[in-house]
C-alpha positions as CSV (number, residue, x, y, z in Angstrom):
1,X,-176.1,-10.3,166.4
2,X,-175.5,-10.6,170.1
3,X,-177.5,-8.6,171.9
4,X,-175.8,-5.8,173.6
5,X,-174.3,-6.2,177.1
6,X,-175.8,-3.9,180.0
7,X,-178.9,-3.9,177.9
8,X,-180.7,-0.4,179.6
9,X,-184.0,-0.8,177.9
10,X,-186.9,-2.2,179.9
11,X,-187.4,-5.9,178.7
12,X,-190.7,-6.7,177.1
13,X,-190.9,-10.2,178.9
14,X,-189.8,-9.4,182.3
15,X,-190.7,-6.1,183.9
16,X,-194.3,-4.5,184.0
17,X,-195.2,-1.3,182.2
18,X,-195.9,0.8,185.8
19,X,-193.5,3.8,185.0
20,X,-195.2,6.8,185.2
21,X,-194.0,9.6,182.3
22,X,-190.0,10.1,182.4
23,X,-187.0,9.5,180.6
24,X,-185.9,5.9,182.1
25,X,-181.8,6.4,180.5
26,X,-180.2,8.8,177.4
27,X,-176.9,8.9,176.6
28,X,-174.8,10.0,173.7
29,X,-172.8,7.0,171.6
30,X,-169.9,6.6,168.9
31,X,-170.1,3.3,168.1
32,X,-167.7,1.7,165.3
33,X,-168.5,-1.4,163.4
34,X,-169.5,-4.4,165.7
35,X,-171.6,-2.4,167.8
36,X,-174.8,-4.1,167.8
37,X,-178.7,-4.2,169.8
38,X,-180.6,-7.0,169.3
39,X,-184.6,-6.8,171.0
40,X,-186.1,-9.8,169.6
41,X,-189.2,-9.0,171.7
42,X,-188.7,-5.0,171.8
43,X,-189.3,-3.3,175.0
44,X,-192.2,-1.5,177.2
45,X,-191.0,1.8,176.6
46,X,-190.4,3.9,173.2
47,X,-186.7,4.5,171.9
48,X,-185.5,7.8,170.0
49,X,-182.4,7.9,168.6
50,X,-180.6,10.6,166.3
51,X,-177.7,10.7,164.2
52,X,-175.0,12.9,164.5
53,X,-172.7,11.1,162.0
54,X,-171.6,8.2,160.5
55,X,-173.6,5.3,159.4
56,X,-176.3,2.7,161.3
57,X,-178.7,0.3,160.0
58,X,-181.7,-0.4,161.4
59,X,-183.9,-3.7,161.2
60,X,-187.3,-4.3,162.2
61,X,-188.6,-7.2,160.7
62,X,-189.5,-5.8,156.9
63,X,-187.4,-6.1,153.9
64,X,-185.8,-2.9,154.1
65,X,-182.8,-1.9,156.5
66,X,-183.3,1.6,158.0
67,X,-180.4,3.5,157.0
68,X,-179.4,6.2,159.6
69,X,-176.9,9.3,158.2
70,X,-177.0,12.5,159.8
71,X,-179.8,14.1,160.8
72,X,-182.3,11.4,161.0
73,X,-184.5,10.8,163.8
74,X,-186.1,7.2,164.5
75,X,-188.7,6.6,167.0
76,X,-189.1,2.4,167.8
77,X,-192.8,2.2,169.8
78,X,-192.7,-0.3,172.5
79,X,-193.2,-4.3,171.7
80,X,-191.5,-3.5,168.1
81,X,-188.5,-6.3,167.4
82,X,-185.6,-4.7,166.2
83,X,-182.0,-5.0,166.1
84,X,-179.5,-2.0,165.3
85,X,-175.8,-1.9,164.5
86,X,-173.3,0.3,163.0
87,X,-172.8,-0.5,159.6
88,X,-169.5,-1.8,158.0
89,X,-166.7,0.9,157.9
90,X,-168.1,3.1,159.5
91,X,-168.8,4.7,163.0
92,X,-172.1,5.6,164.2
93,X,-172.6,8.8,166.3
94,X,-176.0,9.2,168.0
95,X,-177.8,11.0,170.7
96,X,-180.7,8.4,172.1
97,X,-183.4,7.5,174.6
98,X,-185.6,5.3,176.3
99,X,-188.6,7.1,177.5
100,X,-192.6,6.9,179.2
101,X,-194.3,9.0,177.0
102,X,-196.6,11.9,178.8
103,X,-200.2,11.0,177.8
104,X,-200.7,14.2,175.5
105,X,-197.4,13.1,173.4
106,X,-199.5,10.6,171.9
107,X,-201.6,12.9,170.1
108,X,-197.8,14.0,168.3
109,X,-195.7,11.1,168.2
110,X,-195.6,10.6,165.1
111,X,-197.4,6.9,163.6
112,X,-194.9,4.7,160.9
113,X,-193.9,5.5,157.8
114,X,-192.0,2.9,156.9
115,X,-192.9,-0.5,156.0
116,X,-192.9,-1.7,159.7
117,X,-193.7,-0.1,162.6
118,X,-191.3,2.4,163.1
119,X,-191.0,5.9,162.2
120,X,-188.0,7.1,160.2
121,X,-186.9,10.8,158.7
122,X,-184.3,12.8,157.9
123,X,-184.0,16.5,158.8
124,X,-183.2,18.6,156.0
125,X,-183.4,22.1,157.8
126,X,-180.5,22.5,159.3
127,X,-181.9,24.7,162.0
128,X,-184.4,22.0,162.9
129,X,-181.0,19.7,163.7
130,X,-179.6,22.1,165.7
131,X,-182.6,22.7,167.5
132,X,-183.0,18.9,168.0
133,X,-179.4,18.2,168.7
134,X,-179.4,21.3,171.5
135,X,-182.6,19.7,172.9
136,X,-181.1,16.0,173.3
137,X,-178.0,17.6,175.0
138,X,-180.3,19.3,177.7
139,X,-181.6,15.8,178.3
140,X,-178.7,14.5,178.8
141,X,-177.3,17.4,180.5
142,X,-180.9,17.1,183.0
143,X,-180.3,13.5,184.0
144,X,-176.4,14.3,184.8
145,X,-176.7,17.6,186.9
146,X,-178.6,17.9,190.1
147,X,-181.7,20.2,189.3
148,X,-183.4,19.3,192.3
149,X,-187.2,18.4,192.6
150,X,-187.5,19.3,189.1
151,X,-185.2,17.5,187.1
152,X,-187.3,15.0,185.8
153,X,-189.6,17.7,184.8
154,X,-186.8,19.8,182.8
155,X,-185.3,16.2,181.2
156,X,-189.0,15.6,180.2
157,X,-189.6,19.3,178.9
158,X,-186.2,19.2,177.1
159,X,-187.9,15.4,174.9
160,X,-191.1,17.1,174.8
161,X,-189.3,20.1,172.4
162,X,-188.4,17.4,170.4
163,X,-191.7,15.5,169.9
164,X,-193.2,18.7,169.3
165,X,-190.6,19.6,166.3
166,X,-191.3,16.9,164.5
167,X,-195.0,17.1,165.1
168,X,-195.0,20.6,163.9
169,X,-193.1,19.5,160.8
170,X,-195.4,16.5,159.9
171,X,-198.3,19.1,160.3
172,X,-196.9,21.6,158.2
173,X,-196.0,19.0,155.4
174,X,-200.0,18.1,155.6
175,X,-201.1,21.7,154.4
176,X,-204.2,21.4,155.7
177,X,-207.3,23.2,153.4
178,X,-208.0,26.5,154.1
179,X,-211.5,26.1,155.3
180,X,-210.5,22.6,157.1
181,X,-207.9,25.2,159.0
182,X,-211.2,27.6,159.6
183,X,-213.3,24.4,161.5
184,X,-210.5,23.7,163.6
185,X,-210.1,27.0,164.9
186,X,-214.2,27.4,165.4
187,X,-214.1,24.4,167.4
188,X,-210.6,24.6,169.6
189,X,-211.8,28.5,170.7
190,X,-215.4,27.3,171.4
191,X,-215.5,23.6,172.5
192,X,-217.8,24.3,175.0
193,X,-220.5,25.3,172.1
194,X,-222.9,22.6,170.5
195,X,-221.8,22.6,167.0
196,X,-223.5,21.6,163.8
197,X,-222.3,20.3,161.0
198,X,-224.4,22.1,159.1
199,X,-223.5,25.6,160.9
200,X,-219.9,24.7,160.3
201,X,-220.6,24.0,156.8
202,X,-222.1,27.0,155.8
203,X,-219.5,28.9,157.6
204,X,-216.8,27.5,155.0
205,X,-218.7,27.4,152.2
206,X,-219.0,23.6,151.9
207,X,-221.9,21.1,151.7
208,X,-222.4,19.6,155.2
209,X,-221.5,15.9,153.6
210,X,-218.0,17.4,151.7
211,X,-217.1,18.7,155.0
212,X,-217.5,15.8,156.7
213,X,-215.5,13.5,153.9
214,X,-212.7,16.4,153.5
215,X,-212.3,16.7,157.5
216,X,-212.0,13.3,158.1
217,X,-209.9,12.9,155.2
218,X,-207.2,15.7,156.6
219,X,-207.4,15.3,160.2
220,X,-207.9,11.9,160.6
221,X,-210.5,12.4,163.2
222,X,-214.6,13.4,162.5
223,X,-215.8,16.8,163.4
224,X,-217.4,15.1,166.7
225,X,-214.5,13.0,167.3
226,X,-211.9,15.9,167.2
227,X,-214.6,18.3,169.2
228,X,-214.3,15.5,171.9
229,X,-210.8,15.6,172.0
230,X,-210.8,19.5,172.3
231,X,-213.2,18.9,175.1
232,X,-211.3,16.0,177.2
233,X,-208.1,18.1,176.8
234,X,-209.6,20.8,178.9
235,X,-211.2,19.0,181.2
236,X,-207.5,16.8,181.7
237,X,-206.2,20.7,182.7
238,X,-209.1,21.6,185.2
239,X,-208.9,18.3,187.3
240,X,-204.8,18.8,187.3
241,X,-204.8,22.8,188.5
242,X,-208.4,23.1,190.3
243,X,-210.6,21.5,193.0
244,X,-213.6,21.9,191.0
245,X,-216.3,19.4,191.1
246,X,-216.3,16.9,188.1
247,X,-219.8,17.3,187.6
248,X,-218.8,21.5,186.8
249,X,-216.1,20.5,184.7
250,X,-218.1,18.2,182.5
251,X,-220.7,20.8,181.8
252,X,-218.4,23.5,181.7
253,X,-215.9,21.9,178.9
254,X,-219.3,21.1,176.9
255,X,-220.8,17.5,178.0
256,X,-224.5,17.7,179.1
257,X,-224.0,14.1,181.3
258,X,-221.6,13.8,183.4
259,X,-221.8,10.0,182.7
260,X,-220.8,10.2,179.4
261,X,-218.1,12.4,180.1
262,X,-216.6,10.1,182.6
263,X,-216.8,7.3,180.1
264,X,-215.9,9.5,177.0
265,X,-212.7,10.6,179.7
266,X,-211.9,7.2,180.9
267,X,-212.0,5.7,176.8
268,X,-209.1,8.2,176.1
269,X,-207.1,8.3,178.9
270,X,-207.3,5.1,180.5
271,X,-208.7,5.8,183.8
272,X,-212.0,7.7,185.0
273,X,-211.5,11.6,186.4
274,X,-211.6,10.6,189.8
275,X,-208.8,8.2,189.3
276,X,-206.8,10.6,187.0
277,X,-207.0,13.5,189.5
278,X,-206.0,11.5,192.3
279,X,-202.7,10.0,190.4
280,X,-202.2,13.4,189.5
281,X,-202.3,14.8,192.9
282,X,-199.9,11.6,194.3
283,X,-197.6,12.3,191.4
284,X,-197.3,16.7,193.1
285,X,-196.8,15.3,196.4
């Protein structure tokens, strides 16, 4: 397949990944047969793309063409080969997007689950397509209107609705145990507290070693793993909205050295709380 003229996506090969968070080009497409994208390298940013109507086919290196109908959503990560096209006899109608994800979009974009790398559903609810529908429309609608200073901020607010819907969706489809509900909730409303497993346990009326297998098992992440998270989320907010020192912050969100906070904050989001407070701070002014 040729690879598509005007190509919009950020090449792989050829352009560094120095974007910060935005929505790099959307548009809405009704393509008929001979339409065709061909990445044999993918790209730096992520692609979402749903279907309005008609019939596309999706390839990314497994056995199995994608089949997109209405009402399914696919999300390609960056460096992912693909190649997409509409499929014989049909048209394909689609909302879509290249995009820089925000950094606390990666704790809902949702991982594969398909054979390869990408992530594929369909919608059943058809509120949830109308919600997602109206939400890729305001992207568009964002990137095409002058909103002043804050149109990027409304186009990213309008994908963020979206990622968030399908996140919700995936977690309601986990139905999460009861007590496993009950740990979560101890440790998001008091992450500054020094938990123990054993405490937690008895709380739910679970052996300290069943909680730990059944946690891990449902969230994906240990007790102390998750309570980090918790932690480093907060301490993201106070270096964005206050002055405060970073030594406070890291005793205040829970970590007794502010050391291993910096390193704990610098593992998850890429650079140390100095740095991320100052890019923050360029990115306001």
């Amino acid at each position: 397949m040729a690879i598509k003229p005007n190509n919009p996506a950020i090449s792989s090969s050829h352009i560094q990944y120095t974007h910060p968070p935005g929505i790099l080009v959307s548009d809405y497409y009704n393509k008929g047969y001979g339409y065709a994208c061909y990445r044999p390298e993918g790209t730096k940013d992520w692609l979402i793309m749903y279907t309005l109507s008609g019939k596309g086919l999706i390839n990314d290196g497994s056995d199995d063409l994608l089949l997109c109908s209405e009402g399914t959503l696919t999300i390609v990560p960056p460096g992912v080969p693909h190649d997409y096209f509409t499929a014989e006899g049909y048209e394909w109608e689609k909302l879509w997007a290249h995009f820089i994800p925000r950094m606390a979009w990666m704790d809902w974009i949702p991982t594969s689950n398909t054979e390869g790398p990408i992530y594929h559903i369909r919608i059943d609810s058809e509120v949830a397509r109308h919600t997602v529908e109206y939400a890729f429309r305001r992207v568009l609608s964002y990137q095409l209107d002058s909103y002043g200073e804050f149109r990027e901020e409304l186009t990213l607010n309008a994908l963020e609705e979206i990622i968030l819907l399908i996140a919700s969706q995936i977690a309601d489809k986990k139905k999460l145990d009861p007590r496993i509900k009950d740990v979560l909730n101890i440790l998001a409303q008091h992450y500054s507290d020094n938990h123990q497993i054993e405490e937690l346990a008895n709380k739910v009326c679970l052996s300290p070693s069943r909680l730990s297998h059944l946690f891990k098992e449902q969230v994906g992440d240990s007790i102390i793993e998750t309570l980090t998270k918790y932690r480093l989320k907060q301490a993201e907010k106070l270096l964005q909205y206050t002055l405060r020192p970073i030594t406070d912050i890291a005793l205040e969100v829970g970590f007794n050295s502010p050391d291993y906070f910096t390193r704990q904050f610098a593992s998850y989001y890429g650079v140390n709380p100095s740095q991320y407070r100052k890019q923050h701070t360029q990115n306001k002014s």
